[in-house]
C-alpha positions in Angstrom: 83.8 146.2 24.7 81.6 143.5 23.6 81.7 144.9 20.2 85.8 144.2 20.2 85.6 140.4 22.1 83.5 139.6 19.1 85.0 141.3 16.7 88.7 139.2 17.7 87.0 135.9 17.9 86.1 136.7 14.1 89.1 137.8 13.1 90.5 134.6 15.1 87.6 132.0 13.1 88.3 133.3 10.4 91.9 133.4 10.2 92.0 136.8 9.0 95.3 138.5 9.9 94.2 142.3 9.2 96.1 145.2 10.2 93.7 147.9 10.1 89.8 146.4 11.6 88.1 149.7 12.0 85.3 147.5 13.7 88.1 146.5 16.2 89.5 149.2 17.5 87.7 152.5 17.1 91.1 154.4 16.3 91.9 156.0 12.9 93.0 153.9 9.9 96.4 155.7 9.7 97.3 155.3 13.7 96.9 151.2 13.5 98.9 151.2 10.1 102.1 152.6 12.2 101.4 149.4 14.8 104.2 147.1 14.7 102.0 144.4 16.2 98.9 144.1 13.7 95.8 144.5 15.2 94.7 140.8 13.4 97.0 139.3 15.8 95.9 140.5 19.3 93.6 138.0 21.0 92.5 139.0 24.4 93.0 142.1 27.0 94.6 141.0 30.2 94.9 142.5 33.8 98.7 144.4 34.2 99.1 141.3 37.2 98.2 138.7 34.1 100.6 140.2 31.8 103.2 139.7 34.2 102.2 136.4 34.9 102.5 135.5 31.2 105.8 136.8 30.8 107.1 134.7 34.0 105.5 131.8 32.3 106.2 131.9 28.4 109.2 129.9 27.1 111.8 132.9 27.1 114.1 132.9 30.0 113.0 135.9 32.5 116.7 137.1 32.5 116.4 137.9 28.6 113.4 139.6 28.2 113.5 141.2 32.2 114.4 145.0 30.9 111.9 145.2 28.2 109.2 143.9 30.5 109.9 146.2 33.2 110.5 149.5 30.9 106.9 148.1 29.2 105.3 148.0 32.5 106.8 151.3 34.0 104.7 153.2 30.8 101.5 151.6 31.8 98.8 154.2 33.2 95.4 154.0 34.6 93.0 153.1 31.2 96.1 151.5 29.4 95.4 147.8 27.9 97.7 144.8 28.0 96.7 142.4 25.2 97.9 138.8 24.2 99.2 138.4 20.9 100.4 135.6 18.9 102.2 136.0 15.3 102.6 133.0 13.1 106.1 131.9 11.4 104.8 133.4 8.2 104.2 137.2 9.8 107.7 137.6 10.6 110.8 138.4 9.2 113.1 136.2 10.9 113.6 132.1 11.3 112.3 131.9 15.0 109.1 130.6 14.3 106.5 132.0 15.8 105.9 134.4 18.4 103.6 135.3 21.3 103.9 138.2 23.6 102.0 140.9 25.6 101.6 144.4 23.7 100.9 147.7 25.7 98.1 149.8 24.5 97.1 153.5 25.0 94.3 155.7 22.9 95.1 154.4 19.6 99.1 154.0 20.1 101.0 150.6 20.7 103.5 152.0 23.4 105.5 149.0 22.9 105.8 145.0 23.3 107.6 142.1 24.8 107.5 138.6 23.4 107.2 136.0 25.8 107.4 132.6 23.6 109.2 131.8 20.3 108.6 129.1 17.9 105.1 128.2 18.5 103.9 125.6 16.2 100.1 125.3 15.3 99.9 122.0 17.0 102.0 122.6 19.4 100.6 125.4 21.7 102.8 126.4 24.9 101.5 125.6 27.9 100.0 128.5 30.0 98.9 129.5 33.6 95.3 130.4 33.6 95.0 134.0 32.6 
């Protein structure tokens, strides 16, 4: 565990937006390519009742973003991980800006994700409950 904390506060420092840190997640190479949240862009594991917390409190209205959240939550089992993760405007494919969300881990597969705040800027950072 202590292994991965460090190994995202690296990736973080360093600004390294890999999608495949063997050192980070100790899944095959080929499993975290098929991720469609890169592994360089999850920052920290959170409890299922902080993941819910942070999509009631990112800048998308609950009403939009509702369904996702609770088809996301409904596939979460015992040993699952919820993680934070934040892509810049460059990362994506669309004008939104960036994007922060919650991303539901199991094993080595990314069961799926809900973003929770659009157009982040890198000065501007959304204001959170503490997690």
């Amino acid at each position: 565990m202590l292994r991965h904390v460090l190994a995202v506060v690296l990736l973080a420092a360093t600004g390294c937006q890999t999608s495949s840190p063997r050192f980070d997640f100790d899944c095959p190479e080929v499993e975290i390519a098929q991720w469609e949240i890169p592994a360089g862009s999850l920052d920290h594991i959170l409890s299922p009742d902080q993941a819910y917390r942070r999509v009631l409190t990112g800048n998308l209205p609950i009403d939009e973003i509702r369904d996702r959240w609770e088809e996301l939550a409904g596939r979460w089992q015992r040993g699952d991980q919820y993680w934070v993760y934040t892509l810049e405007a460059d990362q994506l494919i669309n004008d939104i800006g960036g994007q922060e969300g919650v991303v539901l881990i199991r094993e080595c597969r990314q069961l799926g994700y809900v973003a929770t705040s659009v157009g982040l800027e890198d000065d501007a950072p959304v204001e959170r409950s503490n997690d």
